[in-house]
N, C-alpha and C positions, 0 to 999 in steps of 0.2 A: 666523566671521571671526577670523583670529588679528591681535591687537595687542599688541606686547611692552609691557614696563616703560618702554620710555623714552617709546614713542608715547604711554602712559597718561600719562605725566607731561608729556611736550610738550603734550598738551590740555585739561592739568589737569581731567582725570575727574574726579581727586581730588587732593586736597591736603592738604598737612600743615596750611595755615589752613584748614578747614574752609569757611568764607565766599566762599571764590575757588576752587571747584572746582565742575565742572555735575552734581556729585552734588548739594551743598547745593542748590542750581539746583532740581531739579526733587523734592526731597523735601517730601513734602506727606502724607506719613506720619501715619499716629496711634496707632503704638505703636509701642516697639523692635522685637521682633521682625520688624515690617512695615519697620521701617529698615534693617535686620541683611539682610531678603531684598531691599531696594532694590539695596544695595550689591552681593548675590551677580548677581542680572539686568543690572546695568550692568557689571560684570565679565567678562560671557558674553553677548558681541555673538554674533547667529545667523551661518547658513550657507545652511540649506534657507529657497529660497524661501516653500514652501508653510508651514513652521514661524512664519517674518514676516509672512506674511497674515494667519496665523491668529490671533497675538499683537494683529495691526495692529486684526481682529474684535472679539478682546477688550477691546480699548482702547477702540473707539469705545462698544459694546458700556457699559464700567463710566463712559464721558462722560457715556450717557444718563441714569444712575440718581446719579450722584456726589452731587448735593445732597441725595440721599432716604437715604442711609446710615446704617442703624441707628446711632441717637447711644448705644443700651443699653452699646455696649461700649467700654470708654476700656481703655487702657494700665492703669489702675490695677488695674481689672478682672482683665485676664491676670495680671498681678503677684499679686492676690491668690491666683488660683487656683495660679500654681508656688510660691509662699509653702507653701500648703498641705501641697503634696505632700513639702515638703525638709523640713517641721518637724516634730520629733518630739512625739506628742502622746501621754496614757494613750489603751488603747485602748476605743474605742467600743461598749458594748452590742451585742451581736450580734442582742438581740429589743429595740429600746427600747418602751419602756411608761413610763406616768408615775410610776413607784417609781423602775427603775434612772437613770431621765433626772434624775428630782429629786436623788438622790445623785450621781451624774458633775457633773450643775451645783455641788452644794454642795462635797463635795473636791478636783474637776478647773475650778477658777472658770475660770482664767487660758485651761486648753484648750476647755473649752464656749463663753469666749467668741471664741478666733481660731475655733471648728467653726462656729459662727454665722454671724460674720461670712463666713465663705470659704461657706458654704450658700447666703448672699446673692448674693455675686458670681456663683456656678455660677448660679445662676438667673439672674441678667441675661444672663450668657454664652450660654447655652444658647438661652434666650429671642431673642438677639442673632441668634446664629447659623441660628436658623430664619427669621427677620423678613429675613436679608441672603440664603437660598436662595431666598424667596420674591419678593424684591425684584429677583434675577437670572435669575426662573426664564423662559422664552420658546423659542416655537417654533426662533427663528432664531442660537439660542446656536452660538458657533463650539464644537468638539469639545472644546476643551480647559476650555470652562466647564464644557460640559456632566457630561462627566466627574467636575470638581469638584462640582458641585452632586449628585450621583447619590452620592457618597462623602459627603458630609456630611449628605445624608439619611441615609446608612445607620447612621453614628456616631449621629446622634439618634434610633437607630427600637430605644429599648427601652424596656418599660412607664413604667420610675421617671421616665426624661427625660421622658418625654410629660404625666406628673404636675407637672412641673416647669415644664415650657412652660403648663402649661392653670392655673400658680397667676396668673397674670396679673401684677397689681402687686403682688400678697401678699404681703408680706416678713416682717410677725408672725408667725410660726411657733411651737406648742406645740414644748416642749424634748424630746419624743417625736418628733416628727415631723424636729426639726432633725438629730436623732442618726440616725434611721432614713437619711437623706437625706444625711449625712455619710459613714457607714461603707460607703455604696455605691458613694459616687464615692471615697473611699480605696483601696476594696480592690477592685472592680470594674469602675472607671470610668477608673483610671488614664492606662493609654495611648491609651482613646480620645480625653480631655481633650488633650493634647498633640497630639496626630492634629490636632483638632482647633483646636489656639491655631496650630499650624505651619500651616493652610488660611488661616487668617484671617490672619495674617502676612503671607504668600502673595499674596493678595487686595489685605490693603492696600498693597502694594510695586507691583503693577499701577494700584492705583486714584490712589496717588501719579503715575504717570506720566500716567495720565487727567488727573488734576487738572492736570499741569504744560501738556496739552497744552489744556487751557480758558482757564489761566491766563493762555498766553502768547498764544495762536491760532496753534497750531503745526499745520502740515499734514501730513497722510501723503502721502510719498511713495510713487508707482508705481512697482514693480517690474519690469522687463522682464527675461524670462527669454531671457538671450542667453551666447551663448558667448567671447564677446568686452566687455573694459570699458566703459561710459558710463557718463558722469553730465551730466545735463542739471538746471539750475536756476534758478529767478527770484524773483530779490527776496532771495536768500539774505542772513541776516545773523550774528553771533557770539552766542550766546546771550547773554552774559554781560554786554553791555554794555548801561548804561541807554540811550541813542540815538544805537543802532547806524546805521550807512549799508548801506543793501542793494546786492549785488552780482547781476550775472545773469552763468553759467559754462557753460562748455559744455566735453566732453574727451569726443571717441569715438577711437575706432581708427586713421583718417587722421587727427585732430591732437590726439595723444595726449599733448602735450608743451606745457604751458602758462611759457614764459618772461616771467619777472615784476620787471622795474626798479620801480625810486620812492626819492625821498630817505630819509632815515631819520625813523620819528615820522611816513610819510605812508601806513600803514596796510599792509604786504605780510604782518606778520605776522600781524597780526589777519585778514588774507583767507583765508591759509594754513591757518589754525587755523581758522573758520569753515568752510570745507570739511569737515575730516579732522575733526570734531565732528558736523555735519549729518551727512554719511556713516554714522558710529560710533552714531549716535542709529537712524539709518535701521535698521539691522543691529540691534537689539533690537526693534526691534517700533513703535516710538512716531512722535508727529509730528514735522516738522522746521522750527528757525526759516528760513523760505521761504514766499511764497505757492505755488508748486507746483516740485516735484522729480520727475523720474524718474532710475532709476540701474540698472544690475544689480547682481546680488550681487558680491562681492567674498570672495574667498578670505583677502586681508590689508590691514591698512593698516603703513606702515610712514611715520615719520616720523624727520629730523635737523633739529632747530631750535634745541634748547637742551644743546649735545656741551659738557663741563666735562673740565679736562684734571685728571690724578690722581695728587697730590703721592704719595702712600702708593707707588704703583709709581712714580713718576718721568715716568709718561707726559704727553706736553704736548700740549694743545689740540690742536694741526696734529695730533697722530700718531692722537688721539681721533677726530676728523673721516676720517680717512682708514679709520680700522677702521670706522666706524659705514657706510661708503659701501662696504666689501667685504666686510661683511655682507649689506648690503639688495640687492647685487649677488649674494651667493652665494643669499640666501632668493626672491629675484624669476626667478630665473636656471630654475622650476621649469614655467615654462607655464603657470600657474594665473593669476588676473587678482589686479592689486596697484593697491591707489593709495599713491604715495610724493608726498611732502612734506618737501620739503627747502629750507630757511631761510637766506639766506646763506651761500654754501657758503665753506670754505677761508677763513676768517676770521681763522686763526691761520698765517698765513704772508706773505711779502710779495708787493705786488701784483704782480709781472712772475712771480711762482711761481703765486698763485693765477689769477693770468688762464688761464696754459696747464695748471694743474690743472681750473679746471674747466671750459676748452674742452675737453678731453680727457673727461671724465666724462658732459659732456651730451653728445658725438658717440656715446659710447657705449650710454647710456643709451637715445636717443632711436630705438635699433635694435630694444626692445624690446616688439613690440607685444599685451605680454599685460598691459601693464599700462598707468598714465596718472599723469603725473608734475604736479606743480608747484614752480616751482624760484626762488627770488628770488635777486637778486644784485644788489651794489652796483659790479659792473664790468661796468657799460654797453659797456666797448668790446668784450668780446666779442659782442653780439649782431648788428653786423654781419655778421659769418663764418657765425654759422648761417642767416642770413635765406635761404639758400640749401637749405635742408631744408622740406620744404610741412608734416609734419607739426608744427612748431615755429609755434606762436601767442605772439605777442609784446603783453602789456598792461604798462603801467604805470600808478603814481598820482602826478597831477600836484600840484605845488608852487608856492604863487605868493609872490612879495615884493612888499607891497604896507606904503608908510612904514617900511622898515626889517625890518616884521613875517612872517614865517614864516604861509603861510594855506593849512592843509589843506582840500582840500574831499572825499576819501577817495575817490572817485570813479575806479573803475576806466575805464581809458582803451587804446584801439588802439595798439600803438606799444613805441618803448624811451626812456626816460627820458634826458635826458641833462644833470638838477639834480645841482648841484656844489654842496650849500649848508655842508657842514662847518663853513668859515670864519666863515660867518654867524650860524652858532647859536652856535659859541664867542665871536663878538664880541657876539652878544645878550644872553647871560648873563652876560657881563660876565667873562669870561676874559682878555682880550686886556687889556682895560683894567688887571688885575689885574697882570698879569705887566709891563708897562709899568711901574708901579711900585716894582718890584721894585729 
């Protein structure tokens, strides 16, 4: 599923605070490199149905076992082992025996003792890595474990390792035998070791998303293999928030086109981005915050929510939003199914421009039924004129004044909004009173 740079950044996948992005979210990682492949899998939303099932397998699949996860192997672990490999050391006896081992230890102190120490870790590693094939191993593994677990046996299937897995807890080792055991994974064990740290990586960037989906009790969504867009969902909420409000959504084909009023602060963006996140999450493989979803795949998501005008070229807002809408017009324009998302539109113009900009853009829009739109807008007066199109669903979120006070209850509602509270919030804050004295 293709999502550009700015959809990534509209749904804060990722962020520059690290803390406010649904990467931090659902990282549950326990080594870089397993962070390093989190990031490349939430980067590479799917396409093929059959590829998301089989991920979705996987996932429930590393749920079952998550708590039982060989603890032999930490981050420091792997660390020692690439340590190993970059540092230059004198070289190792080619036959150690307890003469040439006692001389290497006595002239070579410094390298006998990192050869040691990194001996140790290979052996937890190793030890590690057989304990987590065995810990995954099962009739009903989806094809892509299995595969893995078939390959990481084969990395561990030579005499030395098997010496190495069968020393159990032993880590005393004669300075003969450390050496013997060193120079084999130096010069013959190389790239299976990396083969290998890249599996476990691997592994744990899936297990992270396992974790996230225990953590949170995130649901797999059902997939319907259709040729046409839905998305069907209940209870959906925004990952991100501590106590989020669930929404239930519904976009197929006849009403492809979800128009979305509410004051400002009374939650459209947060609804907007809760979708086009669930969605995004759905298309890697994992669960989604909802009690249950179905959707079909989707070819793109495309989002305008957060369009910044661009002093460096001269270009302003209004002209930003207008390019960002005859793009996702030119890339939607292709037959493939799309869900767009689009946030207050025409923001950067005046209201008698923007009313007939973007009556004009949703008549056009809403012609296209290969894909399924969500659209928010703070001019309620157009949603009169479209109430005459069947595919056009009209929700808003209601607003109450209650002593003065502004009272969201986030609560998506049938209908078009027609709160005018601007005035309100500026005289609650104390603006009005401010400028009065002036």
């Amino acid at each position: 599923m293709q999502a550009d740079k700015t959809t990534i950044q509209d749904l804060s996948l990722f962020h520059s605070e690290e803390e406010l992005s649904v990467f931090h979210h659902l990282d549950f990682t326990r080594s870089i490199g397993g962070k390093e492949w989190l990031r490349v899998l939430l980067q590479h939303p799917l396409h093929d149905i059959n590829e998301i099932r089989e991920t979705q397998l996987l996932l429930q699949k590393l749920m079952q076992v998550y708590n039982n996860w060989p603890p032999i192997i930490s981050n420091g672990t792997i660390m020692v082992i690439e340590r190993f490999y970059e540092t230059a050391v004198n070289d190792i006896p080619a036959h150690a025996n307890v003469t040439n081992s006692f001389l290497y230890k006595l002239f070579n102190g410094p390298d006998y003792a990192l050869v040691r120490y990194s001996v140790r870790h290979f052996i937890d590693f190793v030890q590690g890595m057989q304990q987590l094939a065995q810990l995954l191993s099962g009739e009903d593994n989806p094809p892509i474990l299995e595969k893995t677990l078939n390959r990481i046996k084969e990395l561990l299937n030579s005499e030395m390792v098997q010496t190495m897995t069968a020393l159990g807890t032993k880590r005393d080792l004669a300075p003969a035998r450390v050496l013997y055991l060193a120079r084999y994974l130096r010069h013959y064990f190389k790239n299976q070791a990396r083969e290998l740290i890249d599996i476990y990586s691997k592994l744990d960037a899936y297990s992270s998303l396992s974790g996230a989906c225990l953590e949170y009790k995130y649901s797999f969504p059902a997939f319907i293999d259709s040729e046409v867009p839905t998305i069907s969902a209940t209870d959906l909420y925004h990952p991100l928030l501590e106590t989020p409000v669930a929404y239930n959504v519904s976009l197929v084909q006849d009403q492809n086109f979800l128009f979305l009023t509410g004051a400002n602060m009374a939650g459209k963006s947060t609804f907007i981005k809760a979708v086009g996140v669930s969605v995004y999450l759905a298309h890697i493989g994992m669960g989604v915050p909802a009690s249950s979803m179905k959707l079909s795949t989707f070819d793109g998501l495309l989002s305008n929510i957060q369009v910044v005008d661009n002093i460096i070229k001269g270009e302003s807002y209004f002209f930003n939003e207008v390019q960002r809408i005859r793009k996702t017009i030119e890339k939607i324009n292709d037959g493939k199914k799309w869900l767009i998302l689009i946030d207050e539109l025409f923001k950067g113009t005046n209201v008698q421009d923007a009313m007939k900009c973007s009556t004009a853009v949703i008549e056009g829009l809403r012609k296209m039924k290969n894909a399924l739109f969500i659209l928010s807008t703070h001019l309620y007066e157009i949603g009169e004129a479209l109430e005459k199109y069947p595919n056009i669903q009209f929700r808003y979120f209601e607003t109450q004044v209650q002593d003065d006070q502004l009272v969201f209850n986030y609560q998506l509602k049938e209908g078009i909004s027609n709160d005018r509270l601007g005035f309100l919030i500026l005289r609650k804050e104390g603006v009005v009173a401010m400028l009065e004295k002036l």
